[in-house]
C-alpha positions as a printed Julia matrix, in Angstrom:
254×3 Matrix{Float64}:
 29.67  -150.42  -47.88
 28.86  -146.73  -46.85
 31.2   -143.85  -45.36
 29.6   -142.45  -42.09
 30.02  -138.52  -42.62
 33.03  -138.86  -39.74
 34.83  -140.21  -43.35
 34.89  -143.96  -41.57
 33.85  -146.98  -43.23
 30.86  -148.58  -41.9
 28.24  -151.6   -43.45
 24.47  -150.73  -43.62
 23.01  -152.44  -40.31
 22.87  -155.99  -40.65
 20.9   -157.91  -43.08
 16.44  -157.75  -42.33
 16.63  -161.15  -40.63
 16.19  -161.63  -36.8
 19.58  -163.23  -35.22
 18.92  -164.97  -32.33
 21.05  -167.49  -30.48
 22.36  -170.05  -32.18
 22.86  -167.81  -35.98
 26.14  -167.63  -37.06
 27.82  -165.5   -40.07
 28.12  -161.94  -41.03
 25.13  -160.72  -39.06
 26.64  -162.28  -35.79
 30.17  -160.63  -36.37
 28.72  -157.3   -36.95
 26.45  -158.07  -33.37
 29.4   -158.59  -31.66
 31.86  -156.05  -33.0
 28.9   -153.02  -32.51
 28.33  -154.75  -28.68
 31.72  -154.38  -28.08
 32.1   -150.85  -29.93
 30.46  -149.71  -26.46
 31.23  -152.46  -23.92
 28.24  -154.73  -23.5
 30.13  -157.74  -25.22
 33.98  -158.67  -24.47
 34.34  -161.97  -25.76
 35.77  -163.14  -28.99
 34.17  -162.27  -32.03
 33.43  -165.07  -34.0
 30.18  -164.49  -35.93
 29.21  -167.49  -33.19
 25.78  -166.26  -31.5
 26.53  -167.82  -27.9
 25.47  -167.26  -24.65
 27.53  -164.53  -24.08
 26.71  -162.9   -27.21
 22.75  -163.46  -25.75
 23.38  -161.89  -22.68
 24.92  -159.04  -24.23
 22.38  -157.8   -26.25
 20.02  -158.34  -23.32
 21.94  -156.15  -21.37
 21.9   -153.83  -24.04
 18.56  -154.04  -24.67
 18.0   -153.69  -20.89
 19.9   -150.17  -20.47
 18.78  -148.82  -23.4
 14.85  -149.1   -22.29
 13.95  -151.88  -25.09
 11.88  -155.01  -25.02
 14.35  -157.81  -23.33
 13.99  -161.03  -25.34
 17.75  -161.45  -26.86
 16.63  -161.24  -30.34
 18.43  -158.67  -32.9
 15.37  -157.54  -34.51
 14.67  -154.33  -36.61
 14.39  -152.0   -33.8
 17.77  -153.12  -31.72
 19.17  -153.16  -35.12
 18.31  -149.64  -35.74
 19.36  -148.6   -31.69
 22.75  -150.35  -32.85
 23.43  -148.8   -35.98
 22.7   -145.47  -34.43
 24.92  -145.5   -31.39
 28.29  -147.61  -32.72
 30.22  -147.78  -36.08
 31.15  -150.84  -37.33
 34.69  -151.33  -39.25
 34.13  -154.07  -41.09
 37.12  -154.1   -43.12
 39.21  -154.2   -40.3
 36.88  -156.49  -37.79
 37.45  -158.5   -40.64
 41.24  -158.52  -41.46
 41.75  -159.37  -37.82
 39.24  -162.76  -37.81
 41.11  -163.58  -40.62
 44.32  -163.05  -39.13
 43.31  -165.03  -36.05
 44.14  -161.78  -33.78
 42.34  -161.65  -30.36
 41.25  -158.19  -30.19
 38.66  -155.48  -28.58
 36.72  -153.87  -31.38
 39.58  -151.34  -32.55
 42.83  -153.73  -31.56
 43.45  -151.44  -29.05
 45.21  -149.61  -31.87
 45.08  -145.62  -32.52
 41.29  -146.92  -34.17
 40.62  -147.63  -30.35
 36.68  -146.1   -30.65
 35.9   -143.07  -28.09
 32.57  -142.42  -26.13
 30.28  -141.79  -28.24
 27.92  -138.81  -26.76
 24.91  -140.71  -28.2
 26.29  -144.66  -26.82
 24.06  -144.08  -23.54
 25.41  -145.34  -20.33
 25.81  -149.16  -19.43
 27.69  -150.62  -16.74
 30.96  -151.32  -18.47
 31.89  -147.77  -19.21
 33.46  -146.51  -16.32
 34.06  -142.78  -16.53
 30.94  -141.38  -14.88
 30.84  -144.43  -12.43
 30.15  -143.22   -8.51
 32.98  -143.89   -6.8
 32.73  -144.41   -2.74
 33.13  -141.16   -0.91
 31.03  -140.09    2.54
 28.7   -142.89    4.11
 25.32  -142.03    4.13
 23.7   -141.84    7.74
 21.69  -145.08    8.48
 24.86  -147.03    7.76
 26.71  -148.22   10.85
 30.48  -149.18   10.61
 29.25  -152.69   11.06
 26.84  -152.81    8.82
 29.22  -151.81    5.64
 32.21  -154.75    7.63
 29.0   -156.9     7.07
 28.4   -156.24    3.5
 31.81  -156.03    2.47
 31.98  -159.51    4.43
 29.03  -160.96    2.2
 30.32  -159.18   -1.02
 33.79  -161.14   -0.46
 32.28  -164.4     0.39
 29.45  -164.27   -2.77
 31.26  -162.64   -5.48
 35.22  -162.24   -4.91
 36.65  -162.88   -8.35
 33.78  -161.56   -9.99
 33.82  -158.0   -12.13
 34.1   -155.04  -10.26
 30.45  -153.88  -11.5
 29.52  -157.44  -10.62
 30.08  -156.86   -6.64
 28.51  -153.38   -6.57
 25.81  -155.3    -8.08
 25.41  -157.84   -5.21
 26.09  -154.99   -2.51
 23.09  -153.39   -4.46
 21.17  -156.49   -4.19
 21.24  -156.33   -0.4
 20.19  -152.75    0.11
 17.66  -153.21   -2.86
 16.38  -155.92   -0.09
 16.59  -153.54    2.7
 14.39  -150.95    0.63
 11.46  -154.03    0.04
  8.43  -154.68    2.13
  8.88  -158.36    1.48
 12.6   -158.44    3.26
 14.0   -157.54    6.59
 14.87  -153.68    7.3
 18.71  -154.22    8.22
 21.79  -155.41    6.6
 21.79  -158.73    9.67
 18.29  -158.97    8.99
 18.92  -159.36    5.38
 21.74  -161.46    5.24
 20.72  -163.86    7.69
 17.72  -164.5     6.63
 17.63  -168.67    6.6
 19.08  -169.96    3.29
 19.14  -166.38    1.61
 23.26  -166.09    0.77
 25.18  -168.99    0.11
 28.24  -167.32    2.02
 26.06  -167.44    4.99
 25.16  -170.91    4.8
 29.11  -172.05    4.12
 30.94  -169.8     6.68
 32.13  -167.81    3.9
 30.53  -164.73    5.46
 33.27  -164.51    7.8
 36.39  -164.38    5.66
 38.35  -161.34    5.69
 36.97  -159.08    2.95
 39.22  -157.22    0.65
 39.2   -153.56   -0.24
 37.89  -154.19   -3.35
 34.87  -155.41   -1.81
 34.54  -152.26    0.77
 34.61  -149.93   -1.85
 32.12  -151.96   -3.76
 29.91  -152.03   -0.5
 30.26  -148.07   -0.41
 29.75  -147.56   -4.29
 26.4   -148.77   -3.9
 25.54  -146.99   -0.63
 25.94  -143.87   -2.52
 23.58  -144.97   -5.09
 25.33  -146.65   -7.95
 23.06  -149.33   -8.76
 24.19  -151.88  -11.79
 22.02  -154.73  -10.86
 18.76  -152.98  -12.5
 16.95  -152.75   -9.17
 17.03  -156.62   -8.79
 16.17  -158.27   -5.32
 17.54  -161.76   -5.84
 21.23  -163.2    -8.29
 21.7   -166.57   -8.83
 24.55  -168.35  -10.6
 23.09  -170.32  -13.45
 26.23  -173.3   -13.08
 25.53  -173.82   -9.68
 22.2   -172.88   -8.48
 20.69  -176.0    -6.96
 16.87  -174.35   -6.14
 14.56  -174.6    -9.22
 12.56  -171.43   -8.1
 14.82  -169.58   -8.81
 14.89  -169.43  -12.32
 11.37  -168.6   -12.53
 12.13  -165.3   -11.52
 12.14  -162.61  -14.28
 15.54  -162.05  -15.48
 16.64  -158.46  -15.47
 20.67  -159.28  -16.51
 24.27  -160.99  -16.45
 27.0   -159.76  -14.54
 30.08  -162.2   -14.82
 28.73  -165.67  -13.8
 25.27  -164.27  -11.92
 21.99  -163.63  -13.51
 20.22  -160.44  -11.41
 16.31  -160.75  -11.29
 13.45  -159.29  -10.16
């Protein structure tokens, strides 16, 4: 074990082999802890390399502008190492204890922003937030979305409904989609909502200011054009799409 030169302990960066899904041991446990040092991961850390763990470091190899595959090679590694510390003392003492914790307990340990951790769409302080409409936007038009937001993702992450609000205006922007929000969400078969009546239930105002979020710009979906949720999607196309990311239960694509 090292000392960084903040004085806290931290492990050289994993072993030289490639983790992928499926690995388990050390390696995984120090995946997990540094995804969840800056908010990519949030699940238990159990030196298991699940799905979650997979779609983690995809995401983090998504915002950080490296090659997507899931696999924990040298250079995401190295873009690890160099943007989290790793505890692993303490990580440890707490597995062994059987705690359920976030990467510092919440404890006085709890890490801070790092200046060099990059954004990603869990860290919240320099997050839009919904202020003046844009002109182009009709009242009805944001009812609409904040309808189809409701009906398609209520229950999801908040970053997980700007995301589908994003989706829709991402389709508004693209030759290959209708100009307008009713054009867009009523195109045959495109939103499930749509297709069960869900559309039409009384959004909440979580949704809305979702709906506006995006309006003014804030974009977690990665650009996508379609979302899908991998438990229940039903058309087989779909998942030949390329795969930008995981939000809650949807996968965002291209």
């Amino acid at each position: 074990m090292t000392v960084s030169s903040e004085g806290n302990p931290r492990t050289h960066a994993f072993s030289n082999q490639v983790i992928q899904i499926g690995a388990v041991g050390d390696d995984v446990i120090e995946l997990q802890a540094r995804l969840q040092y800056i908010g990519f991961y949030n699940g238990k850390i159990d030196g298991v390399f699940g799905w979650q763990t997979y779609w983690a470091l995809r995401n983090f190899q998504y915002e950080f502008g490296m090659k997507v595959d899931g696999l924990a090679g040298a250079e995401t590694k190295q873009k690890l190492a160099n943007v989290t510390k790793y505890n692993e003392s303490y990580v440890k003492e707490q597995i062994n204890k059987g705690n359920s914790f976030t990467h510092y307990g919440g404890t006085e340990t709890t890490p801070q922003t790092n200046d060099q951790s990059g954004s990603n769409e869990q860290n919240t302080p320099n997050e839009p937030t919904a202020s003046n409409v844009p002109n182009g936007f009709s009242q009805n038009d944001i009812k609409l979305m904040a309808n189809a937001v409701y009906g398609e993702a209520r229950g999801e992450p908040y970053v997980g409904q700007v995301a589908v609000a994003a989706v829709i205006l991402n389709r508004i922007e693209s030759p290959t989609f209708p100009n307008t929000v009713s054009g867009v969400l009523f195109e045959p078969g495109a939103f499930t909502a749509v297709s069960d009546g869900q559309i039409w239930l009384e959004p909440d105002e979580t949704a809305k200011k979702a709906v506006l979020d995006a309006i003014n710009g804030w974009d977690p979906s990665g650009n996508a054009i379609y979302y899908f949720n991998p438990n229940t999607a039903t058309n087989s196309w779909i998942w030949s799409r390329p795969q930008i990311k995981q939000i809650g239960k949807h996968i965002f694509c291209k």
